[in-house]
C-alpha positions in Angstrom: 0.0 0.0 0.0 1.2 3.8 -0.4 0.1 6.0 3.0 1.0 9.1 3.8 0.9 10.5 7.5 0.1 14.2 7.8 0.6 15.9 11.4 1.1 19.6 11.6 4.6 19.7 13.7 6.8 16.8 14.4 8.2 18.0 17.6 8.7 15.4 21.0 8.7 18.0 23.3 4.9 17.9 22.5 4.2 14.7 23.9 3.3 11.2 22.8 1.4 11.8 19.4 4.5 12.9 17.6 6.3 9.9 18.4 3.3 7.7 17.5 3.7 9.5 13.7 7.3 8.6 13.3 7.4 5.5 14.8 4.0 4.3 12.1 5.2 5.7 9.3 9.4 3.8 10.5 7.2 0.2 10.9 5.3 0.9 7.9 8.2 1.3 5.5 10.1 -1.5 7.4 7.1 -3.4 6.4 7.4 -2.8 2.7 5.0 -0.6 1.8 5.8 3.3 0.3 5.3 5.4 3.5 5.5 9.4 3.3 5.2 11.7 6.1 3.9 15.4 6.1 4.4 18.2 7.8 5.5 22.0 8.6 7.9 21.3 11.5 10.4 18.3 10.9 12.0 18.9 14.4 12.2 15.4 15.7 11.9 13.6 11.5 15.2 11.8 11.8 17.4 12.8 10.2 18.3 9.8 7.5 14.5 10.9 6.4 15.7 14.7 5.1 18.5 13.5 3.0 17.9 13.1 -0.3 20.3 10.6 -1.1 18.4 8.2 0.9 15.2 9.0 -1.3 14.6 5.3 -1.6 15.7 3.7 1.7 13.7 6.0 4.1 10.3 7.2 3.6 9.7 10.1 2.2 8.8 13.9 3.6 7.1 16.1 2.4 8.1 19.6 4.3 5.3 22.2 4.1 5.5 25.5 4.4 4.2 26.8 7.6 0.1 27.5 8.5 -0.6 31.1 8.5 -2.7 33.5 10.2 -4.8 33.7 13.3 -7.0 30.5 11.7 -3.9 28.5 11.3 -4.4 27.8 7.6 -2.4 26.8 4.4 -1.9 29.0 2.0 -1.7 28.6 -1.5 1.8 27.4 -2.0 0.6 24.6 0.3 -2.5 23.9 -0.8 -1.0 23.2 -4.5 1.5 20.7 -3.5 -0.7 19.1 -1.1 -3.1 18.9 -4.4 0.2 17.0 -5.8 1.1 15.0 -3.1 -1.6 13.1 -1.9 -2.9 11.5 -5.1 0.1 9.8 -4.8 -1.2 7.6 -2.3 -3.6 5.2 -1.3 -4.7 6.6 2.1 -3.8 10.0 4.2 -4.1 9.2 7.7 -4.5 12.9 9.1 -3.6 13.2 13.1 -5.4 15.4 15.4 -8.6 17.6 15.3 -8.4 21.3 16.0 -5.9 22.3 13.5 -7.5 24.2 10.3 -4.9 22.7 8.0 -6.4 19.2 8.7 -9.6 20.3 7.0 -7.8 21.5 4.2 -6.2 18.0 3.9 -9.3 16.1 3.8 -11.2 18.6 1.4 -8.1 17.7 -1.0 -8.4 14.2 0.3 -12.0 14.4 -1.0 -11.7 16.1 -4.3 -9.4 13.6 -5.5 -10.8 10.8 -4.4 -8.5 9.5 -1.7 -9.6 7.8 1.3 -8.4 9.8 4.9 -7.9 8.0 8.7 -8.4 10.1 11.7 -6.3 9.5 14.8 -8.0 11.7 17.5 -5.4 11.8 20.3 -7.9 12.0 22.7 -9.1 15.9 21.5 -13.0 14.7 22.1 -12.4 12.9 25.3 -14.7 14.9 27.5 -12.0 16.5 30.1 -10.8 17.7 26.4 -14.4 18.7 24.9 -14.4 20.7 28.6 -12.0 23.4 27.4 -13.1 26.1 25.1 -16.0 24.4 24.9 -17.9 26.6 22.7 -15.0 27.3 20.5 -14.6 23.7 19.9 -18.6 23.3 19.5 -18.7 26.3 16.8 -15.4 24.7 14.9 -17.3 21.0 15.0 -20.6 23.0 13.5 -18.4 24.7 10.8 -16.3 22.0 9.2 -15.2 19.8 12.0 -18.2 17.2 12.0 -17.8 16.8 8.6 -14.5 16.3 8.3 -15.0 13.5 11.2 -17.6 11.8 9.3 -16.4 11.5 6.0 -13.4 10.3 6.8 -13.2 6.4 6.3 -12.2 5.2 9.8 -11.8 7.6 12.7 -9.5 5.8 14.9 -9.2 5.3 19.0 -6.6 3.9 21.1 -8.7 2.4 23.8 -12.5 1.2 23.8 -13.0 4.3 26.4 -12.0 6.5 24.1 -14.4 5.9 21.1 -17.3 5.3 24.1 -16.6 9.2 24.9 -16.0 10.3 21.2 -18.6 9.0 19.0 -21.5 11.2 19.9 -19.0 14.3 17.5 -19.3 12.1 14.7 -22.5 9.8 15.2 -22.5 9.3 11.4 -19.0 8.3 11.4 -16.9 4.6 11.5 -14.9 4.6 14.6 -12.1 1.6 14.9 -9.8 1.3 18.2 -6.3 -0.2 17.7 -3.8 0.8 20.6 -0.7 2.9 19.1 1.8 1.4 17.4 5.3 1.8 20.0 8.7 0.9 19.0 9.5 -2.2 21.4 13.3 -2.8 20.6 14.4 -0.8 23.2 12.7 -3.3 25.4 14.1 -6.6 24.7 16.2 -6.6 27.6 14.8 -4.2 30.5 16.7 -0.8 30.5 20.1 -0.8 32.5 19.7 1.9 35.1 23.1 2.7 35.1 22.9 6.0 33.1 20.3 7.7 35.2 21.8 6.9 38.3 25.6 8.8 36.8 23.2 11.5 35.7 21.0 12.0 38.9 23.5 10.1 41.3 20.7 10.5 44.1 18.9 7.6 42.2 21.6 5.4 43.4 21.4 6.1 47.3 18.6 4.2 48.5 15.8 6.0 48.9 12.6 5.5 47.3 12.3 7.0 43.9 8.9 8.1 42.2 9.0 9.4 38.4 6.8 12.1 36.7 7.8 11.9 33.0 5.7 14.2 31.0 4.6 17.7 30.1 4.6 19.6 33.0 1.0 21.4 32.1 -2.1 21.6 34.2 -3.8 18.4 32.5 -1.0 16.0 33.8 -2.0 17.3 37.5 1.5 17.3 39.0 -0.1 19.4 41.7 -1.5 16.1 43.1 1.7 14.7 43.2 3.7 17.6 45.1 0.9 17.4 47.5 0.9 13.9 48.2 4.5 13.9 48.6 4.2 16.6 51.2 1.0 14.4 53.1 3.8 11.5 53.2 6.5 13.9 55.2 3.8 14.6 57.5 3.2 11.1 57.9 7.3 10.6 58.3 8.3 9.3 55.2 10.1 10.4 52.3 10.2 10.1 48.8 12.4 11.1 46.0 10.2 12.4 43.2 12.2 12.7 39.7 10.0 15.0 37.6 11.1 14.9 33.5 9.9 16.6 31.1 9.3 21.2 29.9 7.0 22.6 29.9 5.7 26.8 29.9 7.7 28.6 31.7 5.3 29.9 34.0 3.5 27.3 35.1 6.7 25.1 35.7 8.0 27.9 38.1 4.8 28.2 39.8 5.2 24.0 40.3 8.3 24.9 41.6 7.7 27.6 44.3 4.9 24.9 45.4 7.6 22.4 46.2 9.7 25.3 47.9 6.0 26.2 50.0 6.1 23.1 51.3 9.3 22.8 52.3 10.4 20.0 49.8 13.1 20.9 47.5 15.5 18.1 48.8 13.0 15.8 47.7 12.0 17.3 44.1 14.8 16.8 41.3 13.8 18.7 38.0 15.3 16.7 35.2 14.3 19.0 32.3 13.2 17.3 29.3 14.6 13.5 29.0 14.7 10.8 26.0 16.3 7.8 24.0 17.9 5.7 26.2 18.7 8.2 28.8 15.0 8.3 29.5 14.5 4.7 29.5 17.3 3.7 31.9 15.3 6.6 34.5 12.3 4.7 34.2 14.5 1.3 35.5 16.4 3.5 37.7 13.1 4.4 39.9 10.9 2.2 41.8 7.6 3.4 40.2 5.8 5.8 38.2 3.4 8.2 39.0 0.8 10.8 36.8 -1.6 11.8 38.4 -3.4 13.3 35.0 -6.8 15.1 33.9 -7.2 12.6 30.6 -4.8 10.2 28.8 -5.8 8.7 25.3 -3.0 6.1 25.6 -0.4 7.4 27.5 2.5 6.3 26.0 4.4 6.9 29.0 2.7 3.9 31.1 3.3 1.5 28.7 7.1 2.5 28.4 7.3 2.2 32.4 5.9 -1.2 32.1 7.8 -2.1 29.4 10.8 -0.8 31.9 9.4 -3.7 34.9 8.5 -0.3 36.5 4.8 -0.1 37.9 1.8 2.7 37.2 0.3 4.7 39.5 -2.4 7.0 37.7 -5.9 8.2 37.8 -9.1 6.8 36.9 -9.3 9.8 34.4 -7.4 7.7 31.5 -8.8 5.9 28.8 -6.5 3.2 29.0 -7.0 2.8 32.6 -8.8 -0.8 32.0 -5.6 -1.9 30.2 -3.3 -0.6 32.6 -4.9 -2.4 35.8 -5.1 -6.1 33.4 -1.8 -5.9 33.1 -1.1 -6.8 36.4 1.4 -3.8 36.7 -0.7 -0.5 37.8 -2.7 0.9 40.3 -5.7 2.6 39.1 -6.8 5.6 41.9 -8.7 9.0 42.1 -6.9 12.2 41.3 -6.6 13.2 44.6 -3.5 13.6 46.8 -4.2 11.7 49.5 -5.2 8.9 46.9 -1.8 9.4 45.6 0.1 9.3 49.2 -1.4 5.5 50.2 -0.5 4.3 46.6 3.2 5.2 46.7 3.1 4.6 50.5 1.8 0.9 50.0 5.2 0.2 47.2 7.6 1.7 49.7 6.0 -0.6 52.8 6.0 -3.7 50.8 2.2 -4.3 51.0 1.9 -3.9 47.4 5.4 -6.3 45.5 6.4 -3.5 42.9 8.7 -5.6 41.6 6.8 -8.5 40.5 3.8 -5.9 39.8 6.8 -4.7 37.2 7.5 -8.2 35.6 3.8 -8.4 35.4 3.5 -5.0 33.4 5.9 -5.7 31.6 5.3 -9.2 30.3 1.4 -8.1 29.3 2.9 -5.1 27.0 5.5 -6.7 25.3 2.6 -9.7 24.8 -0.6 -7.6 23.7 1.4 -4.5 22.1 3.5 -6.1 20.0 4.9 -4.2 17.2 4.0 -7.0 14.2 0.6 -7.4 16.0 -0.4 -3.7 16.2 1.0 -2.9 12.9 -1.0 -6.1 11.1 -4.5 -4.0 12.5 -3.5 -1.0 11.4 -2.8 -2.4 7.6 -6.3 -4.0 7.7 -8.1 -0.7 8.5 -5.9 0.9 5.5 -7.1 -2.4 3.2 -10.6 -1.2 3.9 -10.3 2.1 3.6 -8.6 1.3 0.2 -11.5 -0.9 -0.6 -14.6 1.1 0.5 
C-alpha cells in the first residue's frame, strides 16, 4: 500500500502523538509498503528521512511550508502541493482535530478521491471537549463534523476512548487499535546505570517516584507535590524525579509549590529527557506516578511497564482498564491523598512493585506487539482502500 501520515509539527517536546507518527510511518516502511510523512515542523523527523540521497531507503517527507494567520491555515503554495502530493497515495491518515490545516487535507483528500484516517489523540475525550468548549462546539458545526464523518475510519486507542467520542461524529466509522510503539528498546529491560551517573541521588537508597511528561495543568502534578508533602507529614520520604518542559510559567509556579512546602530536597527537575537516557530513568526508579486530567493512551505507562517499573495514575485515562489487566498498575482518584497511600503501599511492601513490574511488563511486550499492532492498522488501510 502507499500511506502518507500528515501531522502539523513533528516535535517530541509535544508529547506522545508525535512519536506515534514517526514510529507508524518507521514500521510501515520497514514493512514494505511506500510510506510518506507530512508536515510543517520536521524537528524530531530523523534525520536519514531529510537527506535526499536516501530518497529510496527511508520514507519520504514532504516539508510544508508553515500555516498562516490567526486561523492557522495553508496557504496557497501549500495547498498546490498538497493537491500534488496526496494523489500519490492510497490513504492519508490525518492526526489530530483542531488544526485548520487538517480540514484543508481532507477537502483535498476528498476532491481527489483519496480515502483519509483520523487519529483523534484523545481531543474529544470529555476532560478535552471541557476546554473552550464553545470554540470547539462552533469549529465542529463549521467543518469539524464533517471532516470527522467522511473520513473512512476515525480511529481510538482504547475502547474508552471511542465510548466518549462518538456522539461528535454519530454518522461516522470509529475503529480502536492501541498505538503502534517501537519495542526494541525493550528486549532486555533498561540498565539503570545511566540515570543513576546523571541523577547520582537515584543510586542512594531512597525510594524514587518518576513524573515523565509535560509539565501542564492536564497532567496534574499538583496532586503529586501534595501527596508527597502528606507523606513527610506522615514521616516518610520520597524522591520524586519530575522529566519533562513545559511553559515557563507554570513550571515555576510547580516549583515555588515544592519550595511552599518545604520539599526541594525531595523534588529533582530533570528537564526534558529521551532515547535511552530516559529509558534507563524509568528502570532507575521504583515506580511511576501521573496523576493526570485525561490520557488517550499514555505512551508513557506503557514504556514504564515495558521498563518492569509499575503505574500509578488516575481513573481519568482511557487506557486505565488496560493498565490495571496488566497486572502492573494501580488505578486511583486524582486526589492527593489517593496518591500518598499508593506510593506509601510500594515503599511498605504491602503492594510487591517488583513483581507488579514483571507483570507489566510481560502483558505489553505480549498484547502491544509491534508486528501485531501494525498487522490491525494495515487491515483498517485495506478497507479504507476498498470502501
Amino acid at each position: 500500500m502507499r500511506i502518507v501520515h500528515y501531522m502539523q509539527d513533528i516535535d517530541f517536546t509535544g508529547g506522545g502523538p508525535p512519536r506515534a507518527v514517526v514510529d507508524q510511518v518507521a514500521t510501515m516502511f520497514a514493512r514494505g509498503h511506500v510510506t510518506g510523512l507530512m508536515t510543517t515542523n520536521v524537528t524530531d523527523v530523523p534525520e536519514a528521512w531529510l537527506e535526499p540521497t536516501n530518497a529510496e531507503k527511508t520514507p519520504t517527507v514532504e516539508h510544508l511550508p508553515e500555516v498562516r494567520g490567526s486561523f492557522g491555515r495553508f496557504g496557497r503554495a501549500a495547498i498546490d502541493r498538497l493537491s500534488q502530493v496526496i494523489p500519490e497515495y492510497d490513504v492519508v491518515h490525518v492526526h489530530g482535530v483542531w488544526e485548520p490545516a487538517n480540514l484543508q487535507v481532507a477537502s483535498i483528500c476528498r476532491d481527489v478521491g483519496v480515502p483519509y484516517v483520523i487519529s483523534l489523540r484523545g481531543m474529544l475525550d470529555d476532560w478535552s471537549m471541557g476546554q473552550s468548549a464553545l470554540r470547539k462546539r462552533i469549529y465542529l458545526a463549521v467543518g469539524g463534523r464533517r471532516y470527522l464523518e467522511s473520513a473512512a475510519a476515525v480511529h481510538c486507542t482504547a475502547d474508552a476512548e471511542l465510548e466518549q467520542s462518538r456522539k461528535w461524529f454519530p454518522r461516522g466509522r470509529g475503529v480502536v487499535v492501541p498505538n503502534l510503539i517501537d519495542l526494541d528498546p525493550y528486549a532486555e529491560v533498561p540498565d539503570p546505570a545511566a540515570a543513576v551517573e546523571a541523577w547520582p541521588a537515584l543510586g542512594e537508597g531512597g525510594f524514587n517516584v518518576l513524573f515523565l511528561s509535560r509539565i501542564q495543568a492536564k497532567k496534574g502534578i499538583e496532586h503529586l507535590i501534595d501527596a508527597t508533602a502528606l507523606l513527610r507529614e506522615r514521616g516518610t520520604d520520597v524522591n520524586v524525579f519530575v522529566a519533562g518542559s513545559g511553559d515557563e510559567d507554570y513550571v515555576q509556579a510547580m516549583r515555588d509549590r515544592v519550595r511552599s512546602a518545604g520539599l526541594d530536597d525531595r523534588f529533582h527537575w530533570t528537564g526534558h529527557v529521551g532515547g535511552d537516557l530516559k529509558n534507563a530513568l524509568y528502570s532507575a526508579c521504583d515506580v511511576f506516578a501521573l496523576p493526570t486530567s485525561q490520557e488517550n493512551f499514555g505512551f508513557v505507562f506503557f514504556e514504564s511497564l515495558a521498563s518492569a517499573t509499575p503505574v500509578i495514575t488516575t481513573d481519568l485515562v482511557d487506557t486505565r482498564f488496560e493498565i490495571e489487566r496488566s497486572g502492573g498498575g494501580v488505578i486511583i482518584p486524582q486526589t492527593a491523598v489517593a496518591f500518598a497511600e499508593a506510593i506509601a503501599s510500594f515503599q511498605a511492601g504491602d503492594r510487591n512493585g517488583p513483581a507488579m513490574g514483571r507483570s507489566g511488563r510481560a502483558w505489553t511486550l505480549a498484547n502491544l506487539d509491534t508486528s501485531t499492532v501494525a498487522g490491525d492498522f494495515e487491515k483498517i488501510y485495506a478497507g479504507c482502500i476498498s470502501d
